[in-house]
C-alpha positions in Angstrom: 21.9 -56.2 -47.6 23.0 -54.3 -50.7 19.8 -53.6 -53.5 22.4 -52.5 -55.5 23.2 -54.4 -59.2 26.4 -55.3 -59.6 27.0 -52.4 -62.7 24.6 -49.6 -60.3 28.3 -48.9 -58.2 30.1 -46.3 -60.7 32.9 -46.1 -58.5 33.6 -49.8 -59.1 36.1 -50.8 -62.2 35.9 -53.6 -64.0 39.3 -55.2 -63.2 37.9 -55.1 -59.2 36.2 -58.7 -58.9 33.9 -57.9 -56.3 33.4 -54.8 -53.7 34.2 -55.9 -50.2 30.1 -55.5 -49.2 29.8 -58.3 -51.9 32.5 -60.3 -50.4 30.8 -59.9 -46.9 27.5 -61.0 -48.5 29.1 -64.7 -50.3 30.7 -65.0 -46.9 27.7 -65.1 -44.7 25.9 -67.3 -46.7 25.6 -70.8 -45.7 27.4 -72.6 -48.7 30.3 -74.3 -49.5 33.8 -72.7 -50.4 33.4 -74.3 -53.8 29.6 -72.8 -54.0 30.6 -69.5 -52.6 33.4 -69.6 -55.5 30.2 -70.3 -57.9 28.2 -67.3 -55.9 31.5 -64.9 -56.8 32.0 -65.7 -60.3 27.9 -65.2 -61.0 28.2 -61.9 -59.2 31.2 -60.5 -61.2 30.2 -62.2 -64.7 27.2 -60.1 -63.9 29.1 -57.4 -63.9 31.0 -57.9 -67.3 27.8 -59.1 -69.2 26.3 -56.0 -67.9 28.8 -54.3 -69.7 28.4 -56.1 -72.4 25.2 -56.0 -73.2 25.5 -52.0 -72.9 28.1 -52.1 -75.4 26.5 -54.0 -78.0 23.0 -52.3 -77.0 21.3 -55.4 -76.4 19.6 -57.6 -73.5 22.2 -59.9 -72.0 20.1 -62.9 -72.8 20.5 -62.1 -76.2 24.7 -62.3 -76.2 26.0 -64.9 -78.3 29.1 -67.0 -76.7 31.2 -65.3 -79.5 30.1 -61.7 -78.4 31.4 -62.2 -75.1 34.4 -63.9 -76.3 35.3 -60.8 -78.3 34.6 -58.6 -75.3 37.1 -60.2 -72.9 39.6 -61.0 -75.8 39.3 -57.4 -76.4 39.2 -55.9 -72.8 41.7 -53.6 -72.1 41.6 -54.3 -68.2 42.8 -57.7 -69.5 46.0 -56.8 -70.9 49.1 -58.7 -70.9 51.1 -55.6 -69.0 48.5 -56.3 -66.4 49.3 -60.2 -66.1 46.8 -61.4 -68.1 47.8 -63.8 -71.1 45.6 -65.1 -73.9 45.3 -68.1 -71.8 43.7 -66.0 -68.9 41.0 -64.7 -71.5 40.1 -68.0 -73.1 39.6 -69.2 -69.9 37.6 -65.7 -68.0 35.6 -65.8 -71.1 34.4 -69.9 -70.6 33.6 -68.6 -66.9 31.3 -65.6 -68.4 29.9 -67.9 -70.4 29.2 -70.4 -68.1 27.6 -68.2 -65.5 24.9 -67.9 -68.6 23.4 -70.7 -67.3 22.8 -69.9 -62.8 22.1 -66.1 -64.1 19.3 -67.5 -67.1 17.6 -69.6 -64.0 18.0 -66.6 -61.5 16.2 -64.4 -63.9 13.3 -66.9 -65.3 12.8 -67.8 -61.3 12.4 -64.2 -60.1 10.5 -63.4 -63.3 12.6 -60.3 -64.8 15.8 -59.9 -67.3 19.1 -60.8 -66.3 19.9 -57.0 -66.2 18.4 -56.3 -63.3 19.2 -59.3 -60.7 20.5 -58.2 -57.6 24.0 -59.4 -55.8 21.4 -60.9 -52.8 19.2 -62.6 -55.3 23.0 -64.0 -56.8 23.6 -65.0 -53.3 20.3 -66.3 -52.2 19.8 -68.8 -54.8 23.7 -70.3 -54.9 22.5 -70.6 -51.2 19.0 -72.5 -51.9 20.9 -74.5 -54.2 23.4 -75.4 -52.3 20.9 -76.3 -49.2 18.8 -78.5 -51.7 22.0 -81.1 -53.4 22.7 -81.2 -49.6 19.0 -82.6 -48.8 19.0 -84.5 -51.8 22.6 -86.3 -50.6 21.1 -86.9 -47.0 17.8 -88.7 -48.8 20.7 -90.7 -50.4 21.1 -94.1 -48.9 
């Protein structure tokens, strides 16, 4: 497995959602499509708040939802003679800002910033996750 953080691969632009190794790593894990979807979005909004956060020369737990708006509405690897619309951005943005919340629990559960999470820690708890609403729905009469 891959110690890398998602930002540590140079080689790697932004516009690229995840490296194939990534892919490999959400498709061995034993979750849904719908979780592994979750996994991939985590890994890549990672990635762009990583980005972020070195632009604005703060901690990513610090980033407002309007800071990352302004980053994606003002992305070039988002423009319109690239496919995407303002539609796309509104919408990439909510998913950034979304994965806020699975990245902030990550972090607090592995005791260290959001910076530094790992794409297997990403993976491993989307996976844990996943395995405990499954328990929970089996307890279920």
């Amino acid at each position: 497995m891959s110690d890398q953080t998602p930002s540590s691969n140079p080689s790697l632009p932004v516009d690229q959602f995840l490296t194939p190794e990534e892919c490999a790593e959400v498709d061995r894990a034993m979750m849904t499509a719908s979780d592994r979807f979750s996994a991939r979005v985590a890994i890549y909004s990672l990635r762009c708040l990583q980005q972020i956060a070195q632009h604005t020369g703060g901690a990513i737990a610090d980033l407002s939802p309007q800071q990352i708006a302004s980053w994606v509405e003002q992305d070039p690897t988002l423009s319109p003679d690239k496919g995407f619309d303002d539609a796309f951005k509104v919408f990439f943005g909510r998913l950034v800002i979304s994965s806020l919340k699975p990245l902030h629990q990550i972090a607090a559960e592995a005791e260290q910033p959001i910076e530094t999470l790992t794409v297997p820690q990403v993976v491993a708890w989307f996976e844990q996750a996943a395995r405990q609403r499954i328990e929970r729905q089996m307890e279920q009469p």
